[in-house]
C-alpha positions as CSV (number, residue, x, y, z in Angstrom):
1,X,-11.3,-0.2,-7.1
2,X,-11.8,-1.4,-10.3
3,X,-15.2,-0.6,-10.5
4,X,-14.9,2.4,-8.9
5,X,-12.6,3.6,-12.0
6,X,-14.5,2.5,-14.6
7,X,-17.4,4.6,-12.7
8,X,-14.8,7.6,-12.7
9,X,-14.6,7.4,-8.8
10,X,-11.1,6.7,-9.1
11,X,-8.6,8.7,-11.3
12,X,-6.3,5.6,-11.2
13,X,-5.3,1.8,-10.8
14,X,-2.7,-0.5,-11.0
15,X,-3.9,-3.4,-12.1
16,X,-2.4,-7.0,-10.5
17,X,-4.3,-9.7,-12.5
18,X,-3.7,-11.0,-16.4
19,X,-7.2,-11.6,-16.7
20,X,-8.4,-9.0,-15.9
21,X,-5.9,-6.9,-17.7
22,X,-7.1,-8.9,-20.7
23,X,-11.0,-8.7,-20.2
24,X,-12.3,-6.5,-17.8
25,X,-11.2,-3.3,-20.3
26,X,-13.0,-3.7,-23.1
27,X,-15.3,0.0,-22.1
28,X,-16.4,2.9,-24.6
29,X,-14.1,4.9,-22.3
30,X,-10.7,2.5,-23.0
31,X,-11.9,3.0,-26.8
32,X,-12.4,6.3,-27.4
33,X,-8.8,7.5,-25.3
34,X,-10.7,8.8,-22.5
35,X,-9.8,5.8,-20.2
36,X,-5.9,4.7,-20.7
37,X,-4.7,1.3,-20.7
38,X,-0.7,1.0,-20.2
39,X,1.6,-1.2,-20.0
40,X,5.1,0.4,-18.7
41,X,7.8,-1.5,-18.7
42,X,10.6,-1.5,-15.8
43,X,13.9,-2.6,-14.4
44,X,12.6,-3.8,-11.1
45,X,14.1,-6.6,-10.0
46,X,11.9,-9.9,-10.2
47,X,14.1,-12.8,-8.5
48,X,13.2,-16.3,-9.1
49,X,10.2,-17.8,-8.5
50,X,9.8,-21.5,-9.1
51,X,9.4,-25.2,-8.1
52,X,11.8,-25.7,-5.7
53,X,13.2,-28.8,-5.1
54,X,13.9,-30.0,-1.2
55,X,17.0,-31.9,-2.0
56,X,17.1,-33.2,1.4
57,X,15.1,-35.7,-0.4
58,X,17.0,-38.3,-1.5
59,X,15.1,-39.0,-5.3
60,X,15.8,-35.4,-5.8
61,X,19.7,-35.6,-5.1
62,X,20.7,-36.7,-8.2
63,X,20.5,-33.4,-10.7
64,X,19.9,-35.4,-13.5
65,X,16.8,-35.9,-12.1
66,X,16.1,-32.5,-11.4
67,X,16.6,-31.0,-14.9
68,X,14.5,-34.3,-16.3
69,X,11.6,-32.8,-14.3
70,X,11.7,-29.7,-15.6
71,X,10.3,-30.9,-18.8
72,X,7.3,-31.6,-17.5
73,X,6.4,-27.4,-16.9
74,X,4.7,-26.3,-19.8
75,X,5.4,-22.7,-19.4
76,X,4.4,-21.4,-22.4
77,X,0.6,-23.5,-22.8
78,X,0.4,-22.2,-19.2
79,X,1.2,-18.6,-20.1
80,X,-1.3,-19.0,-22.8
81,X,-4.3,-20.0,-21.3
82,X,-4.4,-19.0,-17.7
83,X,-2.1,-16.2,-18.0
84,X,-3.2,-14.6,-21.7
85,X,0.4,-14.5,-22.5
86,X,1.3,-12.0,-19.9
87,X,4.2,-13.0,-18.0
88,X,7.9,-14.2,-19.0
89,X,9.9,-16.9,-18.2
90,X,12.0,-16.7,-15.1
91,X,15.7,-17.5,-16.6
92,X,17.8,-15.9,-13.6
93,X,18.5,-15.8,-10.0
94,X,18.4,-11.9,-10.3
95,X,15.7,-11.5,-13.5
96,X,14.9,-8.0,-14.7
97,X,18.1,-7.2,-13.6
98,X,21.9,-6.1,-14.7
99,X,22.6,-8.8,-12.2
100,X,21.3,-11.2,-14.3
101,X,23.6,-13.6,-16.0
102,X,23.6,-13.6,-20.2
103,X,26.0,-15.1,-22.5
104,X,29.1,-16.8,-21.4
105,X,30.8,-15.6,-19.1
106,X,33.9,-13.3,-19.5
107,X,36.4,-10.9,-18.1
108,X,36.2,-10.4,-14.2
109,X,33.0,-13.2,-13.8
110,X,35.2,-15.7,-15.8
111,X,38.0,-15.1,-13.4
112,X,35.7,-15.6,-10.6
113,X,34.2,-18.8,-12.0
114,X,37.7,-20.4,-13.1
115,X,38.6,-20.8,-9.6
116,X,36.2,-23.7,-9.6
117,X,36.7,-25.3,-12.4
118,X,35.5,-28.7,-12.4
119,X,33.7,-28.3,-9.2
120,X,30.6,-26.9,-10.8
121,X,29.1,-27.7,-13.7
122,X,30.8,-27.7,-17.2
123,X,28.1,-26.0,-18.9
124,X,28.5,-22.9,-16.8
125,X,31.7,-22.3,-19.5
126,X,29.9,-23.1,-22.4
127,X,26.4,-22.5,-22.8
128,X,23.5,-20.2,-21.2
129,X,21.3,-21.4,-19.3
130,X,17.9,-21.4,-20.8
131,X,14.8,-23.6,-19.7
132,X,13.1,-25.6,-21.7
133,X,10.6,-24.3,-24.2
134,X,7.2,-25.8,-25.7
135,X,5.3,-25.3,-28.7
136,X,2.2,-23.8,-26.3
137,X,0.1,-26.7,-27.4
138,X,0.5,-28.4,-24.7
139,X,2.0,-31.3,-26.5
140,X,5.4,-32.0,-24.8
141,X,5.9,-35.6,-26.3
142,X,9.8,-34.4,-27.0
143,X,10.3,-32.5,-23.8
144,X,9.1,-35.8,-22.1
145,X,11.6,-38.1,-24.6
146,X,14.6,-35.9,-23.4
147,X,13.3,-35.9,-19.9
148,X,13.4,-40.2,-20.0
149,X,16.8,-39.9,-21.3
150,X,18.3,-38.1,-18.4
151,X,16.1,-40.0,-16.3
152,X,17.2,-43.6,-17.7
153,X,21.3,-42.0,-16.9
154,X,20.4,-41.9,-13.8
155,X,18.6,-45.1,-12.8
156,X,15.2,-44.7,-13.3
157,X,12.8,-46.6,-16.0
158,X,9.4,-47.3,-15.9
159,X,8.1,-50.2,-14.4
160,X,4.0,-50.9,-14.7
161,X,3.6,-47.4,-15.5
162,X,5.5,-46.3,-12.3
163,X,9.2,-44.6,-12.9
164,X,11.1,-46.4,-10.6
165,X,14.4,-46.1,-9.0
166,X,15.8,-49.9,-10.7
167,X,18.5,-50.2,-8.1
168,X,16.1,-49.8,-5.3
169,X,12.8,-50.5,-6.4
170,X,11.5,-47.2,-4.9
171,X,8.4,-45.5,-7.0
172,X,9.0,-42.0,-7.8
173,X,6.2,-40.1,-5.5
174,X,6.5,-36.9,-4.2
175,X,4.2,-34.1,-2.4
176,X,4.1,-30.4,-4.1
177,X,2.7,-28.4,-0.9
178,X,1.2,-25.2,-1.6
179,X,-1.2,-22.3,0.6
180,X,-2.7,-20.6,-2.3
181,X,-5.6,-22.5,-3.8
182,X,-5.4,-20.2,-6.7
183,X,-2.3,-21.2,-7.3
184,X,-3.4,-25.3,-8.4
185,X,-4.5,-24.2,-11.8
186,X,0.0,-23.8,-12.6
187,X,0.4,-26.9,-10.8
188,X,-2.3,-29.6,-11.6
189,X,-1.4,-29.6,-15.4
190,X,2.2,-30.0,-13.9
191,X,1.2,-32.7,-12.3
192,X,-0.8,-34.5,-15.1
193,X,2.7,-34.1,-17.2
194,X,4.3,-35.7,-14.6
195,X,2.3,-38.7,-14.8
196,X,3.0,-39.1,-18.5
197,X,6.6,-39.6,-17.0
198,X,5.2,-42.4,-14.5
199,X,5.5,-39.6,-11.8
200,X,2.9,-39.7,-8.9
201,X,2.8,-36.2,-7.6
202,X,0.4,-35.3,-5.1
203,X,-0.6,-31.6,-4.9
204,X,-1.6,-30.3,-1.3
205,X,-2.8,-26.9,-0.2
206,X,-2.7,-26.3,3.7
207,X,-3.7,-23.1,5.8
208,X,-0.9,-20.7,6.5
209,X,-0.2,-21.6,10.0
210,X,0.6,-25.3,9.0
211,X,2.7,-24.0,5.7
212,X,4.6,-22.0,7.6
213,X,6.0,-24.5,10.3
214,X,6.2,-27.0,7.6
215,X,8.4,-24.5,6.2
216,X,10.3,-23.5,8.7
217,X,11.1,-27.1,9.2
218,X,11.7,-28.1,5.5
219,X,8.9,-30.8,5.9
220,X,8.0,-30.8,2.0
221,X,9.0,-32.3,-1.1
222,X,8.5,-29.4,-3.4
223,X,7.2,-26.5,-3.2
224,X,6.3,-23.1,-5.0
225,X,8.5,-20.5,-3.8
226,X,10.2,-17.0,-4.4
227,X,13.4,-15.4,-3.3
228,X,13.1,-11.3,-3.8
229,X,16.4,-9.6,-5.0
230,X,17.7,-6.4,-4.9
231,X,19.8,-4.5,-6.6
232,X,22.3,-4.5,-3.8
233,X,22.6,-8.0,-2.7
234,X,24.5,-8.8,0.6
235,X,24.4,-10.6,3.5
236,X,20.7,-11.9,2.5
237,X,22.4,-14.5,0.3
238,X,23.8,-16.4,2.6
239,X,20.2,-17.0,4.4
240,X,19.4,-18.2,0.5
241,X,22.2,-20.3,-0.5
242,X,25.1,-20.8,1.8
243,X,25.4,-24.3,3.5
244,X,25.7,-23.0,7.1
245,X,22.1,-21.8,6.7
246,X,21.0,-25.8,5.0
247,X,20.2,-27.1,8.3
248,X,18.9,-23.9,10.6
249,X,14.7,-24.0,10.4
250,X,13.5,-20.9,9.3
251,X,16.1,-20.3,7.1
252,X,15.7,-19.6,3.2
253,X,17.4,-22.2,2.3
254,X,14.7,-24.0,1.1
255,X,16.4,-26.2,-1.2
256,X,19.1,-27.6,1.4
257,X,22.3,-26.3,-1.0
258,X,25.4,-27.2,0.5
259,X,27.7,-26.9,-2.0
260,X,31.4,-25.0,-1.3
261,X,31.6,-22.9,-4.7
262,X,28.1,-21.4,-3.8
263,X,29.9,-20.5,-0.5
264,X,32.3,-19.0,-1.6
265,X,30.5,-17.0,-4.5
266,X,28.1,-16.0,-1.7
267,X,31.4,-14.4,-0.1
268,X,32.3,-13.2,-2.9
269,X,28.9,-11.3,-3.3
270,X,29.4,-10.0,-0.1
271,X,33.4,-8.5,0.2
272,X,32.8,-7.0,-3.5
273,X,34.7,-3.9,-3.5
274,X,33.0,-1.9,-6.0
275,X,29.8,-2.3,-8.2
276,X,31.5,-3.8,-11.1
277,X,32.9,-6.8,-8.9
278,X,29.3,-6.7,-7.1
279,X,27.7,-7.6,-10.6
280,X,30.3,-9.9,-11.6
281,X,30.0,-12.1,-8.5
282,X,26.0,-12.3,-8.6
283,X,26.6,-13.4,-12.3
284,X,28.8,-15.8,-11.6
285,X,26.9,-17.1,-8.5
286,X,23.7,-17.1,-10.7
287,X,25.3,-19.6,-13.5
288,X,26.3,-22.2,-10.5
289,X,22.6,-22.2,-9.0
290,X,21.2,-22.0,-12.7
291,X,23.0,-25.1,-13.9
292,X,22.3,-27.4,-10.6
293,X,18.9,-27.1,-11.8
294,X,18.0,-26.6,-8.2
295,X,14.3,-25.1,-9.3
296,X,11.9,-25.1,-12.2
297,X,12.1,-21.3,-13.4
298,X,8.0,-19.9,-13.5
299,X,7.5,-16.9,-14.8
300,X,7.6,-13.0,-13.8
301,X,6.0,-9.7,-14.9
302,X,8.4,-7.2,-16.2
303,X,5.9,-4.5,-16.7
304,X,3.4,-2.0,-14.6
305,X,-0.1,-3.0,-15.8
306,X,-2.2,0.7,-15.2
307,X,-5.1,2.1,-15.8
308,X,-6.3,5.9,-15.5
309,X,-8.3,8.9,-16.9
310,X,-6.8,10.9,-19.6
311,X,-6.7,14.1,-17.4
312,X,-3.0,14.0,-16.2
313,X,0.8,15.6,-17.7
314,X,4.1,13.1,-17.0
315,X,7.4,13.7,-16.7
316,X,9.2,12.7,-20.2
317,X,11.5,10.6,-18.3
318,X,9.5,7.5,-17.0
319,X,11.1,6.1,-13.8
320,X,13.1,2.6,-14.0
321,X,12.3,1.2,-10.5
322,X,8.6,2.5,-10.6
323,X,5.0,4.2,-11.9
324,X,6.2,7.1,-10.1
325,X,2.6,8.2,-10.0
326,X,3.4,10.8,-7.3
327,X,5.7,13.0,-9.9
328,X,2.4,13.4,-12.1
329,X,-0.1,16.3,-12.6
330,X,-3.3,17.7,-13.3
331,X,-3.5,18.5,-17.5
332,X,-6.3,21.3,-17.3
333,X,-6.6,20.8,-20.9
334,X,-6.7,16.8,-20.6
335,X,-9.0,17.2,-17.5
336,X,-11.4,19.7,-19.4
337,X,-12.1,16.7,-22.2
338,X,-12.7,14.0,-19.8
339,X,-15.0,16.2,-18.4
């Protein structure tokens, strides 16, 4: 379809791959105006995409241990030269969207979150959440120096070259299982920055039959992962998050959360009486799953990458939630210069 555009088959395309957004453009056409390139940006809601942790496992139970590896994604080297600094960070549970937690928390999501007060993490009252962020070198010597500390708090040092558990003696090993091969060029360099930790992670990529069951029955270590989000959440949550979901295959609780203010903020999500109280409680639940470092925020688009021929009129008012292609029309003016 690409082709076909450039050849003027096609009037227009919505273009899905960085690359190509950042190559496969440079035409007389895109030069001269004839052939526009645009980036719109939106509101759509983006959800969190990630490394997920399965913290069924026991060496990622502890979530000091969790947030240590987290260091070891170079976001910003890997938006740089895979992803020709395209995408953004993943920072939320409900990215891209009013639902999306900011700040510290106040008025009616402070109230909500006071209830569970020193059940959750203190840093939900005092600081937002924000991953870790690189120079885009791809030299993370201090990431990795903060990364030993936490790990060194809780239990681990390196032993041979091997970060092991000191009170057991058990190596840290674990399997990252994926089923899209073009997906290894995000991983592998995470796994080479693992292994500056002493990490041995292996990365394996299965056919979708086998992912699926091995899904469905939480038979993984990590794994890459998204959870959609609306901008209505509901009952869906507790399929993500709520413990009674932890232990049903096929469920989206991937990472095996059982934790009682998630419950409840899940409920909360759920019996909101109004939208103001619906925002509030996806804030609020967003700060608990954010600060259990439960994942290893990737990245997101927060933009429609198009391409067309100069021969159309638009409404002045571009859409929030989409191209809203179907709401454009013929310019006979425009469509008498491509010509």
């Amino acid at each position: 379809w690409r082709e076909a555009l450039k050849g003027g088959d096609v009037d227009f395309f919505r273009e899905n791959t960085a690359k190509d957004w950042a190559t496969a453009y440079d035409l007389p056409a895109v030069q001269q105006g004839r052939l526009i390139k645009e980036l719109i940006p939106n509101e759509v809601p983006q959800g969190m995409q990630s490394f997920v942790f399965n913290t069924r496992r026991e060496i990622f139970a502890d979530r000091r241990v969790r947030e240590a590896l987290g260091y070891a994604f170079d976001f910003e080297a890997t938006n740089a030269e895979i992803f020709y600094d395209s995408y953004t960070r993943t920072r939320s549970y409900f990215a891209n969207s009013e639902l999306a937690s900011s700040g510290l928390p106040a008025g009616e999501e402070l109230a909500i979150l006071e209830e569970y007060r020193g059940r959750i993490p203190d840093e939900v009252f005092t600081a937002e959440f924000a991953p870790p962020v690189t120079d885009g070198s791809g030299n993370i010597r201090s990431g990795l120096r903060a990364a030993f500390a936490l790990l060194k708090e809780a239990g681990w040092g390196v032993v041979d070259g091997t970060l092991t558990d000191v009170a057991t003696g058990v190596a840290m090993e674990f399997e990252i299982l994926l089923v899209n091969p073009g997906f290894e060029r995000v991983v592998l360099p995470y796994k080479e920055n693992l292994a500056q930790l002493g990490v041995t992670a292996t990365v394996r990529t299965v056919d979708t039959a086998q992912y699926q069951n091995r899904m469905d029955e939480f038979d993984f270590d990590m794994v890459v992962a998204s959870w959609g989000q609306s901008l209505s959440p509901g009952n869906e949550q507790r399929d993500n998050w709520h413990s009674e979901f932890a232990d049903i295959d096929g469920s989206r609780n991937y990472i095996g959360l059982k934790h009682p203010a998630v419950d409840a903020l899940v409920g909360a999500i759920i019996a909101a009486p109004n939208r103001a109280s619906l925002v509030a409680a996806s804030r609020a639940l967003d700060r608990v799953l954010q600060w259990g470092y439960y994942v290893i925020p990737q990245f997101y688009l927060d933009a429609f990458r198009i391409a067309y021929w100069d021969r159309f009129g638009r409404p002045a008012k571009q859409p929030d939630y989409a191209v809203g292609f179907s709401s454009w029309w013929i310019d006979p003016a425009k469509e008498a210069r491509v010509r």
